[in-house]
ROZALO-966664 format. One record per residue (C-alpha): x, y, z. Coordinates in steps of 0.001 Angstrom, whole numbers. Layout:
N
NODE       px       py       pz
NODE        X        Y        Z
...
This chain:
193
NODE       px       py       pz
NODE   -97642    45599   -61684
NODE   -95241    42647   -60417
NODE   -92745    41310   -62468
NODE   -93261    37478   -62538
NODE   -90158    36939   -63738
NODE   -87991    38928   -61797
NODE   -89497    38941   -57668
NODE   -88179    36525   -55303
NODE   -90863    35288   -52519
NODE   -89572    36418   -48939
NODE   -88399    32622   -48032
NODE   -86251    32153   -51064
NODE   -84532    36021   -49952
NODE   -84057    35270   -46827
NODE   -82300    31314   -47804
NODE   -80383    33099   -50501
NODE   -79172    36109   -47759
NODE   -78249    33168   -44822
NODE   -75997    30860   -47370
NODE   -74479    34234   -48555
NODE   -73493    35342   -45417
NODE   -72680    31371   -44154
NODE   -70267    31579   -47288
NODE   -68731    34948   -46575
NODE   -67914    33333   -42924
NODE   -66404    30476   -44041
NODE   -64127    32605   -46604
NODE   -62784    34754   -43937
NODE   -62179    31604   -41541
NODE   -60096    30196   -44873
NODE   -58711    33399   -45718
NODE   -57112    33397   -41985
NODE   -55812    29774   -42105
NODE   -54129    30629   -45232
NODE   -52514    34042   -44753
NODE   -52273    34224   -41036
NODE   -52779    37271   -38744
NODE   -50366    40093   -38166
NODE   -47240    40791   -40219
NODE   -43773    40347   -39870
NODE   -41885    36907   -39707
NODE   -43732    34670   -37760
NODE   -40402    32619   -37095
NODE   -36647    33176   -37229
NODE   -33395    31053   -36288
NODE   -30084    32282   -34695
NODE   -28014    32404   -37489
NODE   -25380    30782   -35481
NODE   -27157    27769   -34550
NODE   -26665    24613   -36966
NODE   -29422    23004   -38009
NODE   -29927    20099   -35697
NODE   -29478    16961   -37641
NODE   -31881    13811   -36687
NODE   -32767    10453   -38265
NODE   -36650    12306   -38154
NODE   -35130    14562   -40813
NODE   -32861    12392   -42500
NODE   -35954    10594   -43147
NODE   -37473    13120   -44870
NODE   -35074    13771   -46910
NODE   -34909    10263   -48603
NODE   -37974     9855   -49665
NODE   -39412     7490   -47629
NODE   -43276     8459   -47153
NODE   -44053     9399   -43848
NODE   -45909     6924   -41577
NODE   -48869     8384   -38707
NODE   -47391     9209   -35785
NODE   -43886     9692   -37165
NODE   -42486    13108   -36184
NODE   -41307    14922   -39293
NODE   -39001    17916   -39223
NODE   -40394    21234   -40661
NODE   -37043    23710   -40210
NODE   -35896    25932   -38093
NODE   -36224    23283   -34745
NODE   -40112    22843   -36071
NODE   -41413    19703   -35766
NODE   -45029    18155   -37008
NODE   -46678    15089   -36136
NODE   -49985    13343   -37469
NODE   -52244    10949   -36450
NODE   -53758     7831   -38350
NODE   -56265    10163   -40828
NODE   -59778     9513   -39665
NODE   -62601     9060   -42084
NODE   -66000    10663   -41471
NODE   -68910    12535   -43570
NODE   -68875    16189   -43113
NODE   -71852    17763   -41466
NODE   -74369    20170   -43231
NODE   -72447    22895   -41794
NODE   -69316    21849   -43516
NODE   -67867    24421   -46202
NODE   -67337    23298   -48567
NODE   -69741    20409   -49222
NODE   -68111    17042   -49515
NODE   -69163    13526   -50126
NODE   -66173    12226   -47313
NODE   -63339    13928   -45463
NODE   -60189    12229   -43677
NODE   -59658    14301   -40621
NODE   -55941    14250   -38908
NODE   -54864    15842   -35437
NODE   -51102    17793   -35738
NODE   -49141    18918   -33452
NODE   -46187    21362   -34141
NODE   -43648    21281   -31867
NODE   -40958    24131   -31667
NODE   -37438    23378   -30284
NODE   -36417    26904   -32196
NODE   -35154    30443   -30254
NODE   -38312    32331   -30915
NODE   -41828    32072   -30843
NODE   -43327    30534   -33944
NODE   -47024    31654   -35428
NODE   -48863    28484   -36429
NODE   -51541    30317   -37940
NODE   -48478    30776   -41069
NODE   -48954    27053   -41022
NODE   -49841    26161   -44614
NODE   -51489    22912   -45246
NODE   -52118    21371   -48656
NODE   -53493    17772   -49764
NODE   -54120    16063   -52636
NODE   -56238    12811   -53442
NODE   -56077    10621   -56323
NODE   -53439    13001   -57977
NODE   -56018    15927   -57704
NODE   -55396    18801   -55455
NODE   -58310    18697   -52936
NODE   -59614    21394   -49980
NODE   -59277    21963   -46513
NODE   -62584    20805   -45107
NODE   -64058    23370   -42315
NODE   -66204    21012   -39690
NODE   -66273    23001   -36522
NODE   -69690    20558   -35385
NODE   -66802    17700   -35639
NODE   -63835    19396   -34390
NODE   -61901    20187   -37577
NODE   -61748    23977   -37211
NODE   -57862    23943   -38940
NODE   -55541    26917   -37237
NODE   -57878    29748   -36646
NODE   -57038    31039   -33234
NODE   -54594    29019   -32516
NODE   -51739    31277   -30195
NODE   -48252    31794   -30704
NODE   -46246    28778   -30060
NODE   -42446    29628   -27741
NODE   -39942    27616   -27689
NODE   -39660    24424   -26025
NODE   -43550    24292   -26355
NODE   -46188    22625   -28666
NODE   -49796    22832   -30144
NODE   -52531    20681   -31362
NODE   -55464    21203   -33360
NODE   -57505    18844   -36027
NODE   -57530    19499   -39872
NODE   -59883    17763   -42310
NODE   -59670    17460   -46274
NODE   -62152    16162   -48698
NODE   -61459    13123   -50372
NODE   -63975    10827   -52749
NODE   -66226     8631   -51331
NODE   -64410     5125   -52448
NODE   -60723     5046   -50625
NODE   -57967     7305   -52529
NODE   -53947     8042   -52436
NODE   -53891    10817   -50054
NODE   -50244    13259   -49678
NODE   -50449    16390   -47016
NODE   -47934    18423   -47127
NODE   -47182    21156   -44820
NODE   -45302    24460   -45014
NODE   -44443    26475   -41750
NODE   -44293    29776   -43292
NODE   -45342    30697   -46939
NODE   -42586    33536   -47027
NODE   -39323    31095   -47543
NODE   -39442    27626   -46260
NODE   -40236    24347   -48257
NODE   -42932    21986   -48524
NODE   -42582    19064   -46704
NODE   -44834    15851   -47550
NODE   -46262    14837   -43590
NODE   -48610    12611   -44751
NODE   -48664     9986   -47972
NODE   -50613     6902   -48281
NODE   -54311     5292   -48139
NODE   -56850     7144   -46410
């Protein structure tokens, strides 16, 4: 005798099974932004060399909010840079699901003595006050990170990020960290988005 209560019809398995493994993907993607590959330090400094001393990070030290397009200084002879944020509605595809996402293209440019691992890159954001999430759109370009090789010195590297916002305009601050093992927050974004 079937169980009315407790079968599933084969369409409903098989939707349930695809968003679970969808879902699993995603987490690993996120899980890879947010922890990088490999071990060890993904960036180090000559002890000897002072820490170069710009109006870019003088900047950023006063408390000005950063502007698009303004180059702000992450440590260690890391630089970041992002555009004007750029709204758009996530695809289907998106993970996870939001309403509206303001998508930005970075790119981290080291002047340090070693390679640097952008994949330690951590990326926060918060709208309204609220802490919001890193929006995965691969269909629209925002992929974060993932993949992205190691950087040496004297080079750069771009790539697009996305986070969800609300629908109606909000206060939006990014802030970035280049590796979550010692170095500081830095605020790359803050206004209107």
């Amino acid at each position: 005798m079937v169980d009315q209560y407790h079968s599933e019809s084969p369409v409903r398995k098989r939707h349930t099974t695809v968003k679970t493994v969808g879902l699993a993907g995603a987490l690993c993607a996120l899980l890879v932004v947010l922890t990088g590959c490999g071990g060890g330090p993904a960036y180090t400094a000559s002890a000897d060399q002072p820490a170069p001393s710009t109006a870019s990070e003088e900047l950023a030290q006063s408390g000005v909010p950063p502007r698009s397009g303004e180059r702000r200084p992450l440590g260690n002879g890391l630089t970041i840079t992002l555009s004007a944020p750029k709204s758009f509605v996530p695809a289907d595809s998106a993970y996870p699901e939001a309403v509206r996402a303001i998508g930005f293209e970075m790119t981290v440019v080291n002047n340090g003595t070693s390679a640097y691992r952008p994949t330690l890159l951590s990326l926060s954001a918060m709208a309204n006050g609220a802490k919001t999430q890193q929006v995965i759109d691969s269909t629209q370009g925002y992929s974060g990170v993932v993949g992205a090789a190691d950087v040496p010195p004297g080079r750069s590297t771009r790539f697009s990020v996305a986070f969800a916002v609300p629908e109606e305009k909000a206060e939006v601050q990014v802030s970035a960290q280049p590796d979550p093992a010692g170095a500081t927050m830095v605020t790359v974004f803050d206004g209107l988005a």
